[in-house]
N, C-alpha and C positions, 0 to 999 in steps of 0.2 A: 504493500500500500504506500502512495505517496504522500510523503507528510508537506502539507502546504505552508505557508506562509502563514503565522496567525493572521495577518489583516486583508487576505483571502479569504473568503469567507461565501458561504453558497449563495447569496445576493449579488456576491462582486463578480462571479465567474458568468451567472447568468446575466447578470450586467455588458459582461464582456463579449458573451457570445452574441447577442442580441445586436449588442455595436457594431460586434465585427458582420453578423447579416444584413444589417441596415448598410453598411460602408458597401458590402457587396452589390447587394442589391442598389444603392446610389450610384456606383461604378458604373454596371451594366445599365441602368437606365440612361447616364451619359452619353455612353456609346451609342446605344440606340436612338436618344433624342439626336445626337450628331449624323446617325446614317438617314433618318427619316428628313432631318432639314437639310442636305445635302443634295438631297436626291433632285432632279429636275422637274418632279410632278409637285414637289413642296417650294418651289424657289419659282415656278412658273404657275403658281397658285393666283399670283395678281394679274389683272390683264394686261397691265404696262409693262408687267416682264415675259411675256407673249411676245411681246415686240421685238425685246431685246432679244429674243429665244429662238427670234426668227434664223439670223442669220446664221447662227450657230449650227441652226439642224442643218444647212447648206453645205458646212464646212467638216475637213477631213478628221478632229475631232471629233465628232458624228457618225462619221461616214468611214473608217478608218480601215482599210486593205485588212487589216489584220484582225479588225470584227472585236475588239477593245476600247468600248466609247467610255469615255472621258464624262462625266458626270458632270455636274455645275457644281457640286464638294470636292469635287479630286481637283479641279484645281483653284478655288478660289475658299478652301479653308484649311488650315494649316495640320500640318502631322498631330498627333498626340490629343488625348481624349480632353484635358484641359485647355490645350491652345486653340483646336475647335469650338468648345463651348464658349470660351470667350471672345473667339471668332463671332459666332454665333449673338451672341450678349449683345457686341458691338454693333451688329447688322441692326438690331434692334431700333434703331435710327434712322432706317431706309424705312423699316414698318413706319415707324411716325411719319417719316414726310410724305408716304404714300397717304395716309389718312387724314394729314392735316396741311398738308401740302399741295405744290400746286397739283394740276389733273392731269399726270403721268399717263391716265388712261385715254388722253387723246393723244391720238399718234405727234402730230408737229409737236405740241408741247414735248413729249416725250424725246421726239429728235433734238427739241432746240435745248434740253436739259444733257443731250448725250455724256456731251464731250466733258465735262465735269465727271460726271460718272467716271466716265473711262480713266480719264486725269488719276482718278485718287485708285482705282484700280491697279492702274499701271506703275502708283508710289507705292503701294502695299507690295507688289510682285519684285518690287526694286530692294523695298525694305526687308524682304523675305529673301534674298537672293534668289530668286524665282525658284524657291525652293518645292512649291508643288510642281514644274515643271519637271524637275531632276526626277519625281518619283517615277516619271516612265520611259524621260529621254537621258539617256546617257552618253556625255558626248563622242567618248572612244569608238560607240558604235553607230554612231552617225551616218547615215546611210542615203544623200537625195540623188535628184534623177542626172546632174552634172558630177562628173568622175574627179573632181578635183573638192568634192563636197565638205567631206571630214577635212582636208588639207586647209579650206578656208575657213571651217572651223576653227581650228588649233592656232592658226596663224592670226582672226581676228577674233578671238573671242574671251581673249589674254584680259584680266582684271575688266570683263563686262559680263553681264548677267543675262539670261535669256530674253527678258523683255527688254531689252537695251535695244535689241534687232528687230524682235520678233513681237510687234504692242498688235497688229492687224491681223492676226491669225482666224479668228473665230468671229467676234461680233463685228456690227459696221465700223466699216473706215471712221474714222477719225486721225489726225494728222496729230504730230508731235506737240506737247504740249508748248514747249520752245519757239514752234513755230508757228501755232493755232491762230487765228484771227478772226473775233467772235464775228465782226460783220461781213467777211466774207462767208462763214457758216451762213450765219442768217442769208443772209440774199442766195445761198444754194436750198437750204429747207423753203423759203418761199417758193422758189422755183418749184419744184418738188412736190408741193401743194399745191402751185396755183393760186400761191396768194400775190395780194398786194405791195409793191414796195413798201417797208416800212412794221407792216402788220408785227413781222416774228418780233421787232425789236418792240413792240407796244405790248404782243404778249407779254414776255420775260418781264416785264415791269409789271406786271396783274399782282 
């Protein structure tokens, strides 16, 4: 028989185990609140993100030769069950501006909001060393359709990060933040609608 601790005591062990089930069970709900909002049918639940969701189902993230789609969590929330949740926490802030915000649900507003979006996307992928990209490209085995492909890898890709090159991959174009020019955007989304000169820059002021 094992002689316990005196201030062990049959409260404190079932105390203990109780803890350690609740901690269990809190773990595993993590993870699963993290796979369930990750998923593309819970991140494409608003209809503003329809939009943005468009072009992606277009692109080879999507569509991939090797039948391994890329989820809207795999790459836009981070490794590990804590830094997703607070991935997640953080997002928290796009729920508000969707509801008290402007109306994402109409398309032009939605375009002429884009580039901001993307902006702080493309700093998070910067700030992470585009570290959800590394989880399925590895550059050593770099592989595109020109034979000098991995070589210009290796040669330019020396102390820059995957979105340094690569920010157009999946959703709509939008141009470098460095070189962005809100009223040239606007007068392309007008066109694009068919609205009036002027119109997109009177929205954005709403």
């Amino acid at each position: 028989m094992i002689n316990l601790p005196v201030f062990i005591t049959r409260h404190v062990l079932i105390a203990l185990l109780l803890g350690g089930l609740a901690g269990i069970l809190f773990v595993l709900s993590l993870i699963e609140f993290d796979h369930l909002t990750g998923s593309e049918e819970f991140c494409t639940g608003c209809h503003s993100m329809e939009l943005v969701a468009a072009p992606y189902r277009k692109s080879k993230h999507y569509n991939p030769a090797s039948g391994v789609r890329a989820s809207c969590g795999d790459c836009h929330v981070s490794d590990g069950v804590l830094a997703a949740t607070w991935d997640h926490i953080l997002g928290g802030k796009d729920l508000f501006a969707q509801l008290f915000g402007a109306d994402y649900d109409d398309p032009v507003i939605n375009a002429l909001h884009l580039p901001e979006a993307a902006f702080a996307a493309r700093r998070w992928f910067k700030k992470e060393d585009s570290a959800t990209c590394r989880r399925c490209h590895t550059l050593e085995a770099i592989n595109g359709s020109r034979a000098n492909t991995l070589l210009i890898h290796q040669q330019e890709a020396q102390d820059k990060s995957c979105i340094d090159c690569h920010y157009n991959l999946v959703h709509r174009l939008v141009p470098e933040e460095r070189t962005f020019k809100r009223d040239r955007w606007n007068r392309m989304i007008e066109r694009e609608f068919d609205l009036p000169t002027g119109k997109a820059d009177e929205l954005l002021q709403q």
